[in-house]
Backbone as CSV, one residue per row, in Angstrom:
resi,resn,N_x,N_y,N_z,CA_x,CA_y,CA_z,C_x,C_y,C_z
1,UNK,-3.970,-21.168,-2.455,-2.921,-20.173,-2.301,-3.453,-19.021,-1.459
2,UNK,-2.150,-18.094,-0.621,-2.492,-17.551,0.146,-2.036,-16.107,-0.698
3,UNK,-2.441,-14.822,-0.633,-1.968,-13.652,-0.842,-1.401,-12.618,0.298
4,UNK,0.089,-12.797,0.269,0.323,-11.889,1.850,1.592,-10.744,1.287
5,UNK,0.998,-9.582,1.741,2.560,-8.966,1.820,3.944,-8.372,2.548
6,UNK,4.786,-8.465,1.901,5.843,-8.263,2.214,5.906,-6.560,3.781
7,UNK,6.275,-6.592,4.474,6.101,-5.518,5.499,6.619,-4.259,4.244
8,UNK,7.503,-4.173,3.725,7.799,-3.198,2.872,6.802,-2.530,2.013
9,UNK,5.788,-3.677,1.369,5.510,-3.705,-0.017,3.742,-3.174,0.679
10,UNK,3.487,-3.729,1.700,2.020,-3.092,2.692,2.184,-2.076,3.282
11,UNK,3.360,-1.021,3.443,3.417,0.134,3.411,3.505,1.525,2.322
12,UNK,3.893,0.236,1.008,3.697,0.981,0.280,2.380,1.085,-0.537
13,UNK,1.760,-0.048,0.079,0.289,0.068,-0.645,-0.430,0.826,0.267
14,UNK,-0.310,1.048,1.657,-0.676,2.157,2.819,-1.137,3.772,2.392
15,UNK,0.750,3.996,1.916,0.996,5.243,1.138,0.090,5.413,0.296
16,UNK,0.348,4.452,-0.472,-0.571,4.884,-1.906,-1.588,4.916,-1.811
17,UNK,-2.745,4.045,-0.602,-3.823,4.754,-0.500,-4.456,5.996,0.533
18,UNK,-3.254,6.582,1.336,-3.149,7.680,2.312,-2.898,8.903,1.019
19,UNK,-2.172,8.480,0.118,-1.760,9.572,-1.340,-3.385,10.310,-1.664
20,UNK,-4.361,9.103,-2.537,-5.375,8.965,-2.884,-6.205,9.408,-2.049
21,UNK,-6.518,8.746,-0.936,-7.404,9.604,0.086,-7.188,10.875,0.610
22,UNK,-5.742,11.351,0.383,-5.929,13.266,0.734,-6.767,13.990,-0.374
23,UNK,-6.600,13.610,-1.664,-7.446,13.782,-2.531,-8.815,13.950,-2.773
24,UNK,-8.878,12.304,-2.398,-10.508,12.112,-3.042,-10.941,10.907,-1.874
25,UNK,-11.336,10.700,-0.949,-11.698,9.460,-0.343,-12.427,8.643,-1.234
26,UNK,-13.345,8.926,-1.671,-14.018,7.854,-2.246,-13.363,7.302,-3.024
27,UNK,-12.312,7.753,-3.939,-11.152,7.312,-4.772,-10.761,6.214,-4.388
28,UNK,-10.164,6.737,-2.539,-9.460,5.445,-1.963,-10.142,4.512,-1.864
29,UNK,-11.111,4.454,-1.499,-12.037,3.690,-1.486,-12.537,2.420,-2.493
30,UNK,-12.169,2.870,-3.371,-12.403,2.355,-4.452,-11.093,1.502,-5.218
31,UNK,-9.917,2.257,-5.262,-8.967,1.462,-5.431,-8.944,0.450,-4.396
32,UNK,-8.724,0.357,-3.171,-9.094,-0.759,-2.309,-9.945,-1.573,-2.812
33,UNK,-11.018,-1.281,-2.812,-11.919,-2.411,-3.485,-11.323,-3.046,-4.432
34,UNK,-11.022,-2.566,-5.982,-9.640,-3.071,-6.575,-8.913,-4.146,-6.381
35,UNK,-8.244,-3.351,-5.520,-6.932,-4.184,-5.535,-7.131,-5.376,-4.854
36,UNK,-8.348,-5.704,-3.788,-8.793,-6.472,-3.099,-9.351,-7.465,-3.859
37,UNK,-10.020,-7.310,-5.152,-10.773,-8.144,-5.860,-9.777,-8.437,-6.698
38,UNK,-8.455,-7.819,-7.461,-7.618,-8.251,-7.935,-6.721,-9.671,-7.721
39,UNK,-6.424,-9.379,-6.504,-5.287,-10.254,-5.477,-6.208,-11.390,-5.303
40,UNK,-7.115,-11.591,-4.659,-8.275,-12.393,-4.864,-8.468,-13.421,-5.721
41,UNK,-7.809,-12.724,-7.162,-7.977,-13.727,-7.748,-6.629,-14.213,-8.260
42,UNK,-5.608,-13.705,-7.683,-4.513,-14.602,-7.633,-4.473,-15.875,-6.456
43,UNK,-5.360,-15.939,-5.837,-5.137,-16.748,-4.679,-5.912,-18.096,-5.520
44,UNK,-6.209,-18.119,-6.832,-7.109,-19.078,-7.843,-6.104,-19.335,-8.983
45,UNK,-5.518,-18.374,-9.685,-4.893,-17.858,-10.715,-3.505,-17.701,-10.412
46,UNK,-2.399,-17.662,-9.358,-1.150,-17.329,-9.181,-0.651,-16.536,-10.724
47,UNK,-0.610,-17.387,-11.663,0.064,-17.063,-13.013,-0.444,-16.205,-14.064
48,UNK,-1.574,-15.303,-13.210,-2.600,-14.656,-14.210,-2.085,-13.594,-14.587
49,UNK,-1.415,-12.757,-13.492,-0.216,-11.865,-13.498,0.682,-12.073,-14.575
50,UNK,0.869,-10.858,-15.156,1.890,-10.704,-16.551,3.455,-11.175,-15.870
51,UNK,4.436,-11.260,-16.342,5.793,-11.197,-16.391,6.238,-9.431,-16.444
52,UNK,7.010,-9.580,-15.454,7.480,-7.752,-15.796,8.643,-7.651,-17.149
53,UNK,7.781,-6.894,-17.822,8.652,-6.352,-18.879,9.975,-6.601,-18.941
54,UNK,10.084,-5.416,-17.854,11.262,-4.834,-17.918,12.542,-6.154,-17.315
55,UNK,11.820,-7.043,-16.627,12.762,-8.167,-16.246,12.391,-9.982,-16.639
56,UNK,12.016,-9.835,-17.941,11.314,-11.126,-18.239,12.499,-12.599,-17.501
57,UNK,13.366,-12.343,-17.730,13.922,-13.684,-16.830,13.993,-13.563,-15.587
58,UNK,13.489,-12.788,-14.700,13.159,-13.047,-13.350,11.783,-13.618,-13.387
59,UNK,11.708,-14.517,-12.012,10.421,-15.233,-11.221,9.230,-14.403,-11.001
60,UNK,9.765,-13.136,-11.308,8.348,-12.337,-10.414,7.182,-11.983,-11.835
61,UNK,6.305,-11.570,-11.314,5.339,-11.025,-12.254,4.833,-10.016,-11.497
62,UNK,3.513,-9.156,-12.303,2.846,-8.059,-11.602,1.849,-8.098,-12.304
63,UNK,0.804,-7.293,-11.754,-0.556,-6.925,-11.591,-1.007,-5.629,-11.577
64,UNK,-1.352,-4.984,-12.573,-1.647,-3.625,-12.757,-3.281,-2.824,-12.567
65,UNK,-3.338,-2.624,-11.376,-4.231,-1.818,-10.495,-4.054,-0.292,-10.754
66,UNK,-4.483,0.251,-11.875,-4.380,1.775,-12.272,-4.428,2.730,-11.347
67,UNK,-3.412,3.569,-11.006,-2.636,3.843,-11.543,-1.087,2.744,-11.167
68,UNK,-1.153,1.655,-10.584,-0.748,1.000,-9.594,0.179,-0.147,-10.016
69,UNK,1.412,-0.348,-10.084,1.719,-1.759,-9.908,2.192,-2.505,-9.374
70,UNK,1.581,-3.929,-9.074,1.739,-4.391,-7.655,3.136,-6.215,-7.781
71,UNK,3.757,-6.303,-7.561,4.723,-6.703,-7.887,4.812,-7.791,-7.214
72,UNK,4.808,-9.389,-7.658,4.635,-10.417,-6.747,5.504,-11.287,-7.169
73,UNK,5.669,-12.607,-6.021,6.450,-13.642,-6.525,6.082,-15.171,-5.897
74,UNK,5.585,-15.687,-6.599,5.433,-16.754,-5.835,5.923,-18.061,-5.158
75,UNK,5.748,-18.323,-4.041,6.816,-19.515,-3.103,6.064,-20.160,-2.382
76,UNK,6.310,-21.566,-2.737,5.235,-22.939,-2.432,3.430,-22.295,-2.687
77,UNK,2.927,-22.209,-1.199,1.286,-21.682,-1.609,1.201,-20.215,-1.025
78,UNK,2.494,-19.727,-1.216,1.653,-18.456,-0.797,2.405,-17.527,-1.829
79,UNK,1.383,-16.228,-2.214,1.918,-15.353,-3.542,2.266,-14.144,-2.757
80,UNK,4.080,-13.673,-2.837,3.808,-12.447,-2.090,3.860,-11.685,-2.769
81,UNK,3.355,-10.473,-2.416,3.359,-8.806,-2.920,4.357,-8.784,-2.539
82,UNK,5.542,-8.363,-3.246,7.052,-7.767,-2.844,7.183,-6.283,-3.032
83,UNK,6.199,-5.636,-4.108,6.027,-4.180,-3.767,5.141,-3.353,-4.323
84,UNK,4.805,-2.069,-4.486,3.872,-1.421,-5.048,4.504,-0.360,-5.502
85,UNK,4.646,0.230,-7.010,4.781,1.666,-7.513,3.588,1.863,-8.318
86,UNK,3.975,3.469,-8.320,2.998,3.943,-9.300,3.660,3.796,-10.524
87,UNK,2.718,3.860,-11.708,2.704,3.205,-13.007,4.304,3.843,-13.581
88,UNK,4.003,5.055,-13.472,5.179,6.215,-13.734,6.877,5.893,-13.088
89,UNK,7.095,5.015,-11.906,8.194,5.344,-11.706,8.621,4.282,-12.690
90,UNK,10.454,4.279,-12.776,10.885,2.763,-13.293,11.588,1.625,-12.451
91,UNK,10.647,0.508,-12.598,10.969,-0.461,-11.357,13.009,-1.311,-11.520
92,UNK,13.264,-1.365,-10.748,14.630,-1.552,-10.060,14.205,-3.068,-10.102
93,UNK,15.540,-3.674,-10.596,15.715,-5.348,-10.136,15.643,-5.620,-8.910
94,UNK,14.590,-6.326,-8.546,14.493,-7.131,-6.999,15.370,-7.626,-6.612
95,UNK,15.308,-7.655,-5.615,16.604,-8.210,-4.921,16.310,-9.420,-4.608
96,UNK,16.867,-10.641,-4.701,16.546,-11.957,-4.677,15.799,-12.895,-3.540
């Protein structure tokens, strides 16, 4: 399996680490590393990723990269990232 994301969902992981790095670089730095070793191991694991709560009969699941969650779905061999919020907002039904 491949891990790719969505043009939407890699700008919002952009943001979130342009957020972090006005802050603290090394921060960013570090969540990258993260999230890199995370995803990683969905490309082994697809299903390791929880089910979202908030929408257990949808296809998608997510992956929680503190403060971070990263929102995927998978189709044939490749797992996409469909988006990224922070832990705090409340995620909206995907759109199909």
């Amino acid at each position: 399996m491949k891990v790719r994301f969505t043009p939407s969902a890699r700008t919002q992981f952009l943001s979130a680490l342009a957020y972090i790095r006005r802050d603290k670089p090394s921060a960013a730095v570090r969540f990258r590393n993260r999230t890199e070793t995370v995803l990683r191991r969905l490309e082994n694991s697809p299903e390791s990723g929880r089910v979202i709560p908030e929408f257990p009969e949808l296809a998608y699941r997510e992956v929680i990269i503190s403060p971070y969650r990263f929102f995927y779905r998978i189709k044939g061999d490749l797992v996409w990232i469909v988006a990224v919020w922070h832990g705090a907002q409340i995620p909206k039904e995907p759109a199909p």
